[in-house]
C-alpha positions, 0 to 999 in steps of 0.5 A: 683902084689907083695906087694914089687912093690907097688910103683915106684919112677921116678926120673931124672935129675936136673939142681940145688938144693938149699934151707934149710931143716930138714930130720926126726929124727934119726932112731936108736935114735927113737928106743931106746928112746923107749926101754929104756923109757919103762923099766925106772921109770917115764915118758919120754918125745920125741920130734923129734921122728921118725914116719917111719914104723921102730921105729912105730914096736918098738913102738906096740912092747912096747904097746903089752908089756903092756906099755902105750905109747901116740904118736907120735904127730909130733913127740912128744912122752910120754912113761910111764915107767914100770920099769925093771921088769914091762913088761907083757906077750904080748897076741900076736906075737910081729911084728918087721916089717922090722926092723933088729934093733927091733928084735936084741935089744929087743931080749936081753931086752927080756931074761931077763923077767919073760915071753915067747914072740915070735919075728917076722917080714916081709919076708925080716926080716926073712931072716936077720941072727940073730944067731950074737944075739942069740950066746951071749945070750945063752952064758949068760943063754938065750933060745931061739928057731929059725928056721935053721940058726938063721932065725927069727921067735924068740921064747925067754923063760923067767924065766932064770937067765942070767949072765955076759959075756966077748964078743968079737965080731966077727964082728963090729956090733952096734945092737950085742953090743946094744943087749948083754948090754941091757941083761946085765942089767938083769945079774948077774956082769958086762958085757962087750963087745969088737968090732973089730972096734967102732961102733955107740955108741947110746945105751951107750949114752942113757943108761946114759941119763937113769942114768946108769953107763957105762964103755967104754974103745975104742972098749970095752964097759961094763955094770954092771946088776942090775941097774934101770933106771929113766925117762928123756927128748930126743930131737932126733937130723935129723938121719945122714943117711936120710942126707947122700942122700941129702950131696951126692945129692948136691955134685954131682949136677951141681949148688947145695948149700944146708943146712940140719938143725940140724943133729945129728953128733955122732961120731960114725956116721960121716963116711959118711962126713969123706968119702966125704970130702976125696973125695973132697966134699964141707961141712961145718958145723955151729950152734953146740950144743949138745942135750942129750948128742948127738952132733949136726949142721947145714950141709951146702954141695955144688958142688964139683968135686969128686974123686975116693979114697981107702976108710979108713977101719976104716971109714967103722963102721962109714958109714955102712948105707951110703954105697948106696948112697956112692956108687952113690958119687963114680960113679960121681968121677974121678978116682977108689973107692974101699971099702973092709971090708964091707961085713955086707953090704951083710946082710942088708934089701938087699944084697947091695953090689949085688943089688947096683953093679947090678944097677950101671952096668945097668946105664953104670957105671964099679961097680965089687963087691967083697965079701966085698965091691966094686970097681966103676971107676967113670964117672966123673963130667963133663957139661951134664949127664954121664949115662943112667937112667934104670930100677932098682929093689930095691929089698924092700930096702928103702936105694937103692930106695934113692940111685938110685932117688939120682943117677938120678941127672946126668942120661939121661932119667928117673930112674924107682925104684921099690919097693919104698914104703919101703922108709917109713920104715926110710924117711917118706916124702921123696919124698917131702923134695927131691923135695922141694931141686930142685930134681925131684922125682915122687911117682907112685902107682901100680896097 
């Protein structure tokens, strides 16, 4: 049996959610505390660190860089900075995983060590287009070896001197950005990076945690190289897109009320609520605060009659991951959704575009894919269910597993999803906060 199959989800209806919970903490914040913690001076505390397979990639990667690192203990973290120059050749091929953001970051904190290192991870990863990296590197001095394409795996030569560039992207991409300011930091002048659309701007919020000066101006970000970094302390906030499963769950449930406590609202990241509320969607928000500089609240969703909408493109940055289970929200919605300008979605873990037209159409529902996005006319939410459960393949992508276990709230039968247990990789634990809301979701092991 294929390692991609090894579990199922078997998720259906339920007559109502309710109750309170935290999801784990937010994944591109994990990533980063460990990066930038590795190369500061001093030791930097976690806390809400997210132990999903992901961010543990990053993690050994650092080890393997020679950092000490203790943890994760629930969630509590302690990396022993080596300094920007203290990185030490690792004695083995560094494996990211499944983690798109593990390669693309490291790949510009590496070209700027005095080492050679090689970057590579699981076949899904290696399929992933990392020439979007690669291209800003080598224009700033790097060298780097890949297969046809851009194609991990990454051989990434140290010993250059890397110098400043003006970059504009051309495609809105938080992990190019991310990637091109970390390399910045080991360049000659100052680097900057203009995107076609803001982005999540996690990694210029951390890096003045760290006590590096960042210049941002809308779209452009830019970072002076030379600077060193000092510990600090991170409380990592619940990650907005584990969140969104459950924001989308209790909107389209017949008798939802629900809380998810302490979720990071950047405002980089908030385009899944900004959509729903367009839609129709119940949510409130309470108890703000800010912790490291990231805002967060409490996210109270309930019932609401969704409706089909053009969806804003300068929203879509903003809700990138979210997209799945958005999807899911507009096949329950009155009326036609149409996305367009999302055609990143086509490289991700999956081709979600594909894959989640192609499940959707499978439980009934009109889902037209187009080269960037997606048109669904909803079903509706009326008394009793709307559509029939199926079989879906996940294709090994965590986000359309949830999406589809999500989507069973309002089938007729029960949703068998393959290839769940890459679930792990962003929502450890998964199965069991979904269940403890009033969803029914079973964890089956193959074989």
């Amino acid at each position: 049996m294929s390692d991609l199959n090894l579990i199922e989800f078997h998720a259906s209806s339920t007559p109502a959610l309710s109750g309170s919970a935290r999801v784990p903490g937010d994944k591109s914040i994990s990533h980063r505390s460990i990066m930038m913690g590795s190369i500061a001076e001093g030791t930097t505390e976690v806390e809400g660190f997210l132990e999903g397979e992901d961010a543990l990639a990053t993690m050994n990667a650092f080890r393997a860089l020679g950092v000490n690192i203790e943890g994760p203990d629930n969630g509590k973290v302690k990396v022993h900075g080596v300094g920007m120059h203290g990185l030490k050749a690792p004695r083995q091929v560094l494996d990211c995983g499944n983690s798109g953001t593990s390669m693309r970051l490291m790949s510009g904190l590496l070209a700027g060590q005095d080492f050679d290192c090689m970057l590579t991870g699981d076949s899904s990863l290696g399929k992933r287009p990392m020439k979007r990296v690669i291209d800003p590197l080598l224009l700033m001095g790097a060298r780097i070896e890949s297969q046809e394409g851009g194609r991990p795996p990454l051989h990434i030569h140290g010993r250059t001197s890397l110098k400043a560039i003006d970059y504009v992207l051309p495609m809105a991409s938080a992990q190019v950005k991310s990637c091109v300011l970390l390399a910045g930091l080991y360049a000659e002048g100052t680097t900057t990076v203009t995107e076609p659309a803001v982005t999540r701007d996690h990694t210029e919020r951390m890096l003045r945690g760290f006590g590096v000066e960042v210049v941002t101006d809308g779209a452009t970000a830019s970072v002076k190289g030379g600077q060193s970094l000092k510990a600090t302390k991170i409380d990592v906030p619940s990650d907005i897109s584990s969140a969104a499963f459950f924001m989308v769950a209790a909107s389209i449930a017949p008798d939802a009320d629900i809380t998810l406590k302490h979720v990071g609202l950047n405002p980089t990241r908030t385009g899944v609520i900004d959509i729903l509320k367009l839609m129709g969607a119940n949510i409130e928000l309470s108890n703000h605060a800010e912790v490291g500089g990231e805002p967060v609240a409490d996210v109270r969703v309930r019932s609401a009659a969704l409706k089909g909408i053009e969806i804003p493109e300068s929203l879509v940055p903003l809700a990138i991951d979210e997209f799945p289970v958005l999807f899911v929200a507009a096949a329950n919605a009155t009326g036609r959704t149409v996305l367009t300008g999302a055609e990143e979605l086509r490289v991700k873990e999956s081709d979600r575009i594909a894959v989640m037209a192609h499940g959707l159409q499978k439980c009934g529902i009109d889902a037209e894919p187009t080269e960037d996005g997606m048109i669904i006319q909803g079903l509706g939410q009326v008394d009793g269910l709307r559509y029939k459960a199926t079989s879906i393949e996940s294709q090994g992508d965590h986000r359309i597993a949830m999406s589809f276990s999500v989507a069973a709230i309002r089938a007729e039968g029960t949703m068998v999803i393959h290839g769940a247990q890459t679930v792990d990789t962003s929502f450890p634990g998964f199965v069991a906060l979904a269940n403890s809301l009033g969803m029914k979701v079973q964890s089956v092991r193959k074989g």
